[in-house]
N, C-alpha and C positions, 0 to 999 in steps of 0.2 A: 539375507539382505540386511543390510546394516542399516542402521538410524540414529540421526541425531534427535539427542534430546531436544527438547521445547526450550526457547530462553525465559526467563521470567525477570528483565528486567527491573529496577526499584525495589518496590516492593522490602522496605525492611533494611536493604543494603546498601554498599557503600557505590554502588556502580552509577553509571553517566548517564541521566538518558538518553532517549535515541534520538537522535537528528539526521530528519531525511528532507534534500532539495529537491522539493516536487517538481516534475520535469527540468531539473537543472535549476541552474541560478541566474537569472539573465533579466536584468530590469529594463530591457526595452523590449519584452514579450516576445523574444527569439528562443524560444518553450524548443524540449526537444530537440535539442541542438548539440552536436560535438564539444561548439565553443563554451555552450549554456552549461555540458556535463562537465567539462574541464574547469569552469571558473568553481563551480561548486570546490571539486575536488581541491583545488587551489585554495580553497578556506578552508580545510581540512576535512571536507565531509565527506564521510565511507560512504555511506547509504545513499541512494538516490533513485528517487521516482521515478519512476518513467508506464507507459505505456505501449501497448505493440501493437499493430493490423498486421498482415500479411498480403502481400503483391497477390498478383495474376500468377504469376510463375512462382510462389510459395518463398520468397525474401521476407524475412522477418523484420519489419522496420520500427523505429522507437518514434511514433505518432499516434497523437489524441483522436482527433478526429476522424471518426469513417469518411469526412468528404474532404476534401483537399483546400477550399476556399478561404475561411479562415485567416490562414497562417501563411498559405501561396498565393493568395487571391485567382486561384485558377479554379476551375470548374472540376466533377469529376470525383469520385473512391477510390480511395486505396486498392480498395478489393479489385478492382476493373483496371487498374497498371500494370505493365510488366513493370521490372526494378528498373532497365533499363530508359523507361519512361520515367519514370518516377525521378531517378535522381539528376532529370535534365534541369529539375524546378528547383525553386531556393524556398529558403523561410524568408521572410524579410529584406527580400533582393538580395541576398549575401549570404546565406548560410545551408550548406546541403542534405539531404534529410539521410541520418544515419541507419545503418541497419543493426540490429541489434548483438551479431555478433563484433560489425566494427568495433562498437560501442566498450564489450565486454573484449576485447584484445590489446583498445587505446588506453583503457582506463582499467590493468590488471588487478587495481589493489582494493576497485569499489565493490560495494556491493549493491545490488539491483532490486527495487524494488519495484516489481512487474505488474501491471493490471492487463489481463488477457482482456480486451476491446472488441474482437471479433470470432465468429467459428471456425476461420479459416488457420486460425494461430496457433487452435486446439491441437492440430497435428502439425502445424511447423514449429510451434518457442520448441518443448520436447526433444527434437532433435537436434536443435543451436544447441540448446543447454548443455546437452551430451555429446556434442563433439566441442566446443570449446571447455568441457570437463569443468563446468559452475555449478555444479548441482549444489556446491557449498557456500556459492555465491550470490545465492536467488531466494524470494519469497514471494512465491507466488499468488496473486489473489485476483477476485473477477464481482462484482455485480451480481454475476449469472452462477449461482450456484454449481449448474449443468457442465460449465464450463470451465469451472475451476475443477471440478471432480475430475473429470474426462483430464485435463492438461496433469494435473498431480499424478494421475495414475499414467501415464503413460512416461512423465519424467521419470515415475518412478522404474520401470520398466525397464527403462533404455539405461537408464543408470544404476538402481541396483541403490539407490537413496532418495531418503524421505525429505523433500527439501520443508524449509519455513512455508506459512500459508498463513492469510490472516481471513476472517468468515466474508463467504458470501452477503446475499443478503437475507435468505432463512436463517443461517445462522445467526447472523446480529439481531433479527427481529424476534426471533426466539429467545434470544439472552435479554433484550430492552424488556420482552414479556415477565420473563422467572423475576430479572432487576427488581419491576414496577410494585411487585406485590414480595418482592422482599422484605419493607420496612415492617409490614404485618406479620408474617411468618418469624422474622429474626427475634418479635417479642415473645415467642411460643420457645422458640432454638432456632440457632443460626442452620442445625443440617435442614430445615426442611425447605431451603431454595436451593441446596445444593443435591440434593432429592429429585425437587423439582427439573433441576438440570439434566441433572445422569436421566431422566425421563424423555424429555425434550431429545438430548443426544440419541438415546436408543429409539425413538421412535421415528426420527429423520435417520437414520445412520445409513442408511441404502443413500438419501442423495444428497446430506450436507457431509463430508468427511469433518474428521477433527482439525480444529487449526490451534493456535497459538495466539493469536495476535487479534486485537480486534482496532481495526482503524475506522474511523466515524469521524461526522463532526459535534461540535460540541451543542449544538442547538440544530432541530430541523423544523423547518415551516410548514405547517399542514394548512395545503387548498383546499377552504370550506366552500360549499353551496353561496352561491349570491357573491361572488368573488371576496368575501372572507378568508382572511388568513390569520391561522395562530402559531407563535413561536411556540414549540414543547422543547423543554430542556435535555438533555440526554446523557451527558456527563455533569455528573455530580460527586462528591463523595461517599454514595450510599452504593451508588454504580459501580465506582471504582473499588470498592471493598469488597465486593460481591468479585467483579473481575479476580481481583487479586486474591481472595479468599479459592477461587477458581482455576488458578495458575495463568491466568491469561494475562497478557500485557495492554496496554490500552494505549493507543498512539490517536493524535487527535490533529484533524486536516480541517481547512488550512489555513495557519493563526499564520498571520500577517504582524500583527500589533505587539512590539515589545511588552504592552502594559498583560495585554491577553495571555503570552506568554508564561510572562511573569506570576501571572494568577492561578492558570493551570497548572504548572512547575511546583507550585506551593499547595494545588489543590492532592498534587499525589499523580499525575498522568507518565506513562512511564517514554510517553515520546512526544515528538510534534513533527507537524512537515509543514512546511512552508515553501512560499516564495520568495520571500527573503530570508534567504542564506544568510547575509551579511548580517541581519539583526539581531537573528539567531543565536548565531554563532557571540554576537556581545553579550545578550544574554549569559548566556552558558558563563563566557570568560566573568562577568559580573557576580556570579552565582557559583563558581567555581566550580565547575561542572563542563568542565571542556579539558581534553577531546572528549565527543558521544564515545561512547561502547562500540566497538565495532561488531559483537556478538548480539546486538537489540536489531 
């Protein structure tokens, strides 16, 4: 069985970061879309977000939500359509909902960046992936730890390659943990977070596989008691060196804000995803860092 190496991104060298249109590029919220992937591609972007459910009769389709309302204003799961049902409805009165090998035959030259959404998808993306021969094309990741393991190994199976994967979320929570108590340990020696890690890793290894890539956002909000909320920060540069010390790439969802951008890019982040492509994309040309890598 053959395997690609892991990318590593920044980190030291001269290369692009990574720029991914999260669900396409479409500023009037037509998310998910042919037209949304196309416009992306159309500003140069290799990479592109997206998400899958799977039909009633097992069509692999590139949609967010498990309920159809939303984005069709129609009632109703994915899960509970045939395809046939499915693609009577529009996104936004206009736009027809794609499947995901359409997706990957219209647009040969992008590459996909997959969040498995539901259980049903576990045993159909696997087979898309392998009969349109993308296993070079994909990076796989999920929420559900259970469910990225189950979809990786089973790509891997049918194809015979280790595709990209970025952590569930034992993984990421497990790296936020070794991170936290980094700044202590790095004044004793740097190996004893990376100690730390190789520990963490063998002790999950039955049900977090290894990935590569860690996509997060850059602050998350914790629900206290008495409707209390506190922001905790989660990328930082202490984060980021630990990642990178780590071989891991750090991609960071979803910066909207040129300034945001700008700050991240400078703080050392080796990606970004957004919803504006077009910002992006200035960015980058500003900073001279356009085109992304098509290997991030």
């Amino acid at each position: 069985m053959s395997e690609k190496p892991s990318a590593a991104p920044g980190r030291g060298s001269d290369r692009h970061p990574a720029a991914l249109a999260h669900r396409g590029f479409s500023p009037d919220g037509h998310e998910n879309t042919m037209a949304a992937f196309r416009a992306a591609a159309d500003l140069g972007f290799v990479w592109l977000e997206t998400d899958v459910h799977t039909t009633r009769d097992g069509v692999v389709v590139a949609f967010h939500d498990p309920s159809l309302e939303r984005v069709t204003g129609e009632s109703g799961n994915v899960n509970d359509l045939t395809w046939v049902q499915l693609r009577a409805l529009s996104i936004g009165g206009e736009h027809g909902i794609p499947t995901l090998a359409e997706l990957l035959r219209e647009l040969p030259h992008a590459r996909l960046n997959i969040d498995v959404k539901d259980e049903a998808s576990v045993a159909a993306l696997p087979r898309v992936v392998a009969d349109e021969h993308a296993a070079d094309r994909v990076r796989v990741t999920s929420f559900s730890d259970s469910r990225r393991r189950r979809t990786l190994a089973t790509v891997s199976r049918l194809t015979g390659r280790r595709v990209r994967t970025s952590a569930g979320m034992l993984g990421t929570v497990g790296f936020l943990a070794v991170s936290a108590v980094a700044p202590l340990t790095d004044r004793v020696s740097p190996r004893i977070a990376s100690v730390l890690w190789r520990a963490h890793r063998a002790a999950w290894s039955r049900v977090v596989v290894p990935f590569d890539t860690l996509q997060l956002p850059e602050t998350h909000v914790l629900r206290l008691p008495l409707g209390r909320r506190v922001t905790v920060r989660v990328v930082s540069p202490r984060f980021l060196g630990l990642a990178h010390r780590e071989g891991l790439s750090v991609q960071v969802w979803t910066v909207n804000d040129p300034a945001d951008m700008h700050r991240l890019l400078d703080m050392g982040v080796d990606g970004l995803i957004t919803d504006r492509a077009d910002l992006l994309k200035d960015v980058l040309v500003a900073r001279e860092q356009w085109p992304p890598d098509p290997q991030d």
